[in-house]
FIBA-974288 format. One line per field, with one value per residue (C-alpha): x, y, z; residue number from 1. Coordinates in Angstrom, 2 decimals, m for minus. Layout:
N
xx = (X, ...)
yy = (Y, ...)
zz = (Z, ...)
num = (NUM, ...)
***
This chain:
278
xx = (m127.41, m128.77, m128.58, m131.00, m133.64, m134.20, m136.21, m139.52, m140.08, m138.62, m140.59, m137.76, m135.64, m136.12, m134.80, m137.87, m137.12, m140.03, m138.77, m136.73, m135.67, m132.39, m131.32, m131.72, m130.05, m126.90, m126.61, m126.70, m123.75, m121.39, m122.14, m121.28, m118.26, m117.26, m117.56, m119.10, m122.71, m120.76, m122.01, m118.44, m117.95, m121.23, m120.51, m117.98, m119.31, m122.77, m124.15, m126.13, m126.28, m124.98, m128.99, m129.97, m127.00, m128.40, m131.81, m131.28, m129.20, m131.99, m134.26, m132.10, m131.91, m135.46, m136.79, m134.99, m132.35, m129.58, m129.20, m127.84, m123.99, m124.96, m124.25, m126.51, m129.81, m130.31, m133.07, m130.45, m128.20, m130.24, m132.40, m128.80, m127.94, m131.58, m133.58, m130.93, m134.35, m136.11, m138.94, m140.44, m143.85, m141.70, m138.93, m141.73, m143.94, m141.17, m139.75, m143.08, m143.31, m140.12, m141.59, m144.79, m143.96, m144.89, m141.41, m139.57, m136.90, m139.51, m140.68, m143.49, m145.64, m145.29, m146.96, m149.40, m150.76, m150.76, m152.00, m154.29, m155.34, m155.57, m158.30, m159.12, m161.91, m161.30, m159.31, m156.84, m154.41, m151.23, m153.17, m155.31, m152.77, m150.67, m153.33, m153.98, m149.82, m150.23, m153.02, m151.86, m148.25, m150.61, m151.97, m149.49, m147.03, m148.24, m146.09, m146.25, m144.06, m144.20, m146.76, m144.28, m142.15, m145.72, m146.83, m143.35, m143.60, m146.89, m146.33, m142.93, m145.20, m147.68, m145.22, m143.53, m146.02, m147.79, m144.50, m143.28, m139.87, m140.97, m143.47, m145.84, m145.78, m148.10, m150.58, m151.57, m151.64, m153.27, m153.56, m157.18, m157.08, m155.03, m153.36, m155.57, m154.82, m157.09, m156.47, m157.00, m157.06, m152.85, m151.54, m152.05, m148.81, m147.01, m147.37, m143.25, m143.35, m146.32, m144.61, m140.94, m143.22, m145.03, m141.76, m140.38, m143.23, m143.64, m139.99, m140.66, m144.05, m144.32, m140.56, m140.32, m144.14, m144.92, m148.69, m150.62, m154.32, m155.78, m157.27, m154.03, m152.88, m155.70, m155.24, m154.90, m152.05, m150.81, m149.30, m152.85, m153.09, m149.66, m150.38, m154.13, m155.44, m158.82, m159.95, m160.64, m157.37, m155.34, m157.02, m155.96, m152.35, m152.37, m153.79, m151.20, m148.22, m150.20, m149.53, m146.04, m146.02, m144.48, m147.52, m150.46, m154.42, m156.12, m159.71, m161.25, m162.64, m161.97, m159.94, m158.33, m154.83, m152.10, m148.85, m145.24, m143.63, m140.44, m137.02, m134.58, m133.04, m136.66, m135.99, m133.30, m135.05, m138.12, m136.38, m134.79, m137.58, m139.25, m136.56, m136.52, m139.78, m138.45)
yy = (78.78, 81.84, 80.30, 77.86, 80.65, 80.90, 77.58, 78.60, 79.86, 76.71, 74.37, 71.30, 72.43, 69.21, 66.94, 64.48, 63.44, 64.30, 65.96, 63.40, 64.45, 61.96, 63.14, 66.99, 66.04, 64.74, 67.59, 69.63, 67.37, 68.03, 71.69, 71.62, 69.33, 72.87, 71.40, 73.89, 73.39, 72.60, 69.37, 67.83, 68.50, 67.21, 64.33, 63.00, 63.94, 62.14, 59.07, 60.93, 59.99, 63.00, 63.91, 63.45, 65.85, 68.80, 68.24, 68.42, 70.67, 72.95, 71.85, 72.62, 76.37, 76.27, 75.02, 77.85, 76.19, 78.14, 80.98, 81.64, 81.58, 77.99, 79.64, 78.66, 81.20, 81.82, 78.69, 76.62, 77.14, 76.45, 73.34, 72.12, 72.12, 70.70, 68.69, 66.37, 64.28, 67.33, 65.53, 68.16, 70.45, 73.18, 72.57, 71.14, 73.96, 76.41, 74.25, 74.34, 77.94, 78.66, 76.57, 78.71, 82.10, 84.45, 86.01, 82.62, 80.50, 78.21, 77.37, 79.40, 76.74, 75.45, 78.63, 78.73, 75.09, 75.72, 79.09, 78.84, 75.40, 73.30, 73.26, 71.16, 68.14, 67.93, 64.92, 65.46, 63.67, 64.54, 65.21, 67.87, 69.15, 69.30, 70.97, 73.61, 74.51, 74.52, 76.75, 78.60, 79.51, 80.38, 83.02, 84.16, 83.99, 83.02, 79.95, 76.18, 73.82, 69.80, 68.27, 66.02, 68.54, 69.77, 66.57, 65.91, 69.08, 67.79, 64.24, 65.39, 68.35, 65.30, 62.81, 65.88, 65.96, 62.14, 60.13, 59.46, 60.54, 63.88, 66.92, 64.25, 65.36, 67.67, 65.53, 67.80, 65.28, 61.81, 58.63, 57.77, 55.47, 54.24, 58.05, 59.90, 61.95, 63.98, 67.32, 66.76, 69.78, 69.98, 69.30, 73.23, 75.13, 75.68, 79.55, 80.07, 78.97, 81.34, 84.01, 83.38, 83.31, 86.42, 88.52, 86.47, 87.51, 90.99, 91.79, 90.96, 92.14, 95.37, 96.15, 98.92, 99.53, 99.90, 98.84, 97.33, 96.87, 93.31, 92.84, 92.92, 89.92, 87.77, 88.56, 85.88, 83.59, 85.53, 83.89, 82.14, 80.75, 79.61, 77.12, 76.65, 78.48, 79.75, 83.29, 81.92, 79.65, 83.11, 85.06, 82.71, 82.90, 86.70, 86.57, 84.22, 86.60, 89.67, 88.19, 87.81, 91.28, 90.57, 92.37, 94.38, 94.63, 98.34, 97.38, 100.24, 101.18, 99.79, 99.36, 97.34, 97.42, 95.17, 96.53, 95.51, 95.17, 92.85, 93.86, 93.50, 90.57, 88.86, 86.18, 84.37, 84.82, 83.02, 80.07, 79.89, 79.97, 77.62, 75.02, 75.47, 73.94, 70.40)
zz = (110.26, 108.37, 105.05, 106.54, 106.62, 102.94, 101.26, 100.91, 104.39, 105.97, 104.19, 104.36, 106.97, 108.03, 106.04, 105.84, 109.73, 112.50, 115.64, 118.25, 121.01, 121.74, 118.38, 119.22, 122.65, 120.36, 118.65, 122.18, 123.55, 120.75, 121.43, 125.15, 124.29, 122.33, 119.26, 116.47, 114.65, 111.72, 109.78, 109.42, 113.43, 114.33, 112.33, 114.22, 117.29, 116.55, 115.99, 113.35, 109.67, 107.15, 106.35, 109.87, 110.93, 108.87, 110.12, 113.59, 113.35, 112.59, 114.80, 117.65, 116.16, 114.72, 118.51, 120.15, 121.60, 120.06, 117.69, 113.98, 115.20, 116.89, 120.06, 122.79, 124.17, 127.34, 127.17, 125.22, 128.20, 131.07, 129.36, 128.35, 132.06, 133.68, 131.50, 128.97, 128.07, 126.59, 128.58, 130.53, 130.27, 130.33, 127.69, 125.26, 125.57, 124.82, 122.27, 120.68, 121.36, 119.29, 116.26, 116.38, 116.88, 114.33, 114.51, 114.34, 114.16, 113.64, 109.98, 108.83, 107.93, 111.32, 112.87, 109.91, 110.85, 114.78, 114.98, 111.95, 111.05, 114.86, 116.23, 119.60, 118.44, 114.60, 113.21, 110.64, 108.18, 106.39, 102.93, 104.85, 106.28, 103.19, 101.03, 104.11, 103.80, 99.48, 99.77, 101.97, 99.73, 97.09, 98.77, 100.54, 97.81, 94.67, 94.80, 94.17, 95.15, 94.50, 96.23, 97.69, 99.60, 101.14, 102.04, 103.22, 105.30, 106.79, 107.84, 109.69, 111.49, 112.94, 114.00, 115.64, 117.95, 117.60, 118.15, 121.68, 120.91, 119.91, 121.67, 122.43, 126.38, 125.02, 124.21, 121.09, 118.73, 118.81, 116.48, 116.02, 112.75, 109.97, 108.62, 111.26, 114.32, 116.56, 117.72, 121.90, 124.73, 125.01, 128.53, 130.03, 129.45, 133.23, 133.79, 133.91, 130.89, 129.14, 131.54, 129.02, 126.03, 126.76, 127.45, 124.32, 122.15, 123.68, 122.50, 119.17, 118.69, 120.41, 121.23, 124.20, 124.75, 128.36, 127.54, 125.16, 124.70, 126.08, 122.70, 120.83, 122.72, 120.80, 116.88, 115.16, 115.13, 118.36, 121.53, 123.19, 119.80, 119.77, 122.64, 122.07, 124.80, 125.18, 127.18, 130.69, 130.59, 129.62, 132.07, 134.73, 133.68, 133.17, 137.01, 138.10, 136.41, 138.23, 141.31, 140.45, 139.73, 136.24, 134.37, 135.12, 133.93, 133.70, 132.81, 134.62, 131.00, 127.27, 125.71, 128.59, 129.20, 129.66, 131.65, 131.76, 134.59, 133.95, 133.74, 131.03, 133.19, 132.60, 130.38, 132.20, 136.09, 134.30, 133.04, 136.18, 138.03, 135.51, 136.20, 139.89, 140.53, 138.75)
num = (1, 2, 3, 4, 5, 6, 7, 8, 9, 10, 11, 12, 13, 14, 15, 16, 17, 18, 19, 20, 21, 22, 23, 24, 25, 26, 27, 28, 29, 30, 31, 32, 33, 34, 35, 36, 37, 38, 39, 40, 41, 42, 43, 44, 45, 46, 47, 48, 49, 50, 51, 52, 53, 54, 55, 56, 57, 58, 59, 60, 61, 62, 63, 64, 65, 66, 67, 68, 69, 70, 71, 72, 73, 74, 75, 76, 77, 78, 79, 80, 81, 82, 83, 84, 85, 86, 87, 88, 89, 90, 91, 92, 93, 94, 95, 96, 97, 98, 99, 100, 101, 102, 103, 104, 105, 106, 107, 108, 109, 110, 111, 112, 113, 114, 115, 116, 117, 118, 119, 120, 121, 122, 123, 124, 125, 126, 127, 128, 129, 130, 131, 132, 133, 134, 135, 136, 137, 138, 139, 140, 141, 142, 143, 144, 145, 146, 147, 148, 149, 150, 151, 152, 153, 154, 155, 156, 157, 158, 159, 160, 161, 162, 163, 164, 165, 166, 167, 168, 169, 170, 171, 172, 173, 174, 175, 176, 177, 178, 179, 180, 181, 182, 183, 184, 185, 186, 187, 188, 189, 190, 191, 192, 193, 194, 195, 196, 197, 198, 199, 200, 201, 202, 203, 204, 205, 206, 207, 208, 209, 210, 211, 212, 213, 214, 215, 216, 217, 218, 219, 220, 221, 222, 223, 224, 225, 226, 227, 228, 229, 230, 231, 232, 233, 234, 235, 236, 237, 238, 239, 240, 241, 242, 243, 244, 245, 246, 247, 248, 249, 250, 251, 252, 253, 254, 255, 256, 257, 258, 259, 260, 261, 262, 263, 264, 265, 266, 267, 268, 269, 270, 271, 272, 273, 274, 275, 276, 277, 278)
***
């Protein structure tokens, strides 16, 4: 899979196809049947056409599900063994997550467009969307690709989430018109689930710190963005993971502070407890 992280940050990973879960949960099967994430292997263990094999196959690495070697993570594993539909809160939200994250596996463009571009109450196409991403590679890069791979890019980020067979538990995305979709308040992400995110983004962002300040967890782009959370909905989950002793708050005086208190066993207790409660 690492050759798959070169192409303009992502940008047709893939393939022209939206997100769908039963073809995701193919690619998953083969994998538990010990077949490789090879394209010829998945091939003939799929019902999946030869284009639709190498885009799923990223999605499957790109949503967190496994990593480069097409070995299964720790949430690969367990959603492999609980959820086969891909259908709950839980496994969306993190799926989501793993598109988003600054730090990927996800396309960049997808956490440019959730973190930076969303925002609850506007209505948006594929052509805003697609001149958002272009801009955006300007700046960032100084590149231009064909408008077609960008607008390509954008339609298969809103049926992702707009199309039953894809996030659309989430309720982020909604058809309001011929081309246009609204941006709606996202079904609230469980807190097991913001509680794997957290340690996930933690790890990546801030490595062994012991504390950070409060602040740091809003920047923009960062993890409340990620699932469009606002303050009061973050403090509640912060509170909630206080009580479950997995973090701690020091706002005697500013800048407040927010503590660490999992172990390194964190990751995999969380899911578990995540999955428990289905």
């Amino acid at each position: 899979m690492r050759a798959d992280k070169v192409d303009h940050f992502g940008i047709s990973f893939h393939r022209t196809f939206a997100l769908r879960r039963a073809a995701l949960w193919e690619v998953i099967q083969a994998l538990m049947e010990g077949n490789t994430i090879s394209s010829d292997n998945l091939r003939r263990s799929t019902n999946l056409g030869t284009i639709q094999v190498e885009a799923y196959r990223r999605y499957v690495y790109r949503s967190g599900l496994i990593d480069e070697d097409g070995q299964f993570t720790i949430f690969g594993n367990i959603v492999s063994s609980k959820d086969s539909s891909l259908s709950t809160l839980t496994t969306q939200w993190l799926m989501h997550y793993h598109l988003s994250a600054p730090h990927g596996p996800g396309p960049w463009f997808w956490h440019y467009l959730v973190t930076r571009v969303l925002r609850v109450g506007q209505q948006i196409t594929p052509r805003d969307l697609a001149e958002k991403i272009a801009q955006a590679l300007r700046d960032r890069e100084g590149k231009q690709l064909r408008e077609r791979t960008i607008r390509s890019a954008a339609t298969v980020f809103i049926g992702s989430y707009a199309k039953t067979e894809g996030l659309h538990q989430l309720r982020l995305l909604r058809k309001v018109g011929s081309g246009q979709f609204a941006v709606t308040q996202p079904e609230p992400v469980p807190v097991w689930a913001f509680a794997y995110a957290l340690v996930d983004y933690w790890t990546h962002q801030w490595g062994d710190r012991a504390t950070v300040n409060l602040s740091d967890l809003f920047e923009p782009g960062s993890l409340p963005s990620i699932f469009l959370l606002d303050a009061p909905m973050v403090e509640n989950l912060l509170v909630a993971l206080r009580q479950e002793n997995l973090i701690d708050l020091y706002r005697v005086a500013p800048p407040y502070q927010l503590v660490r208190k999992w172990g390194p066993d964190a990751p995999r207790s969380i899911l578990e407890r995540a999955y428990a409660i289905h």
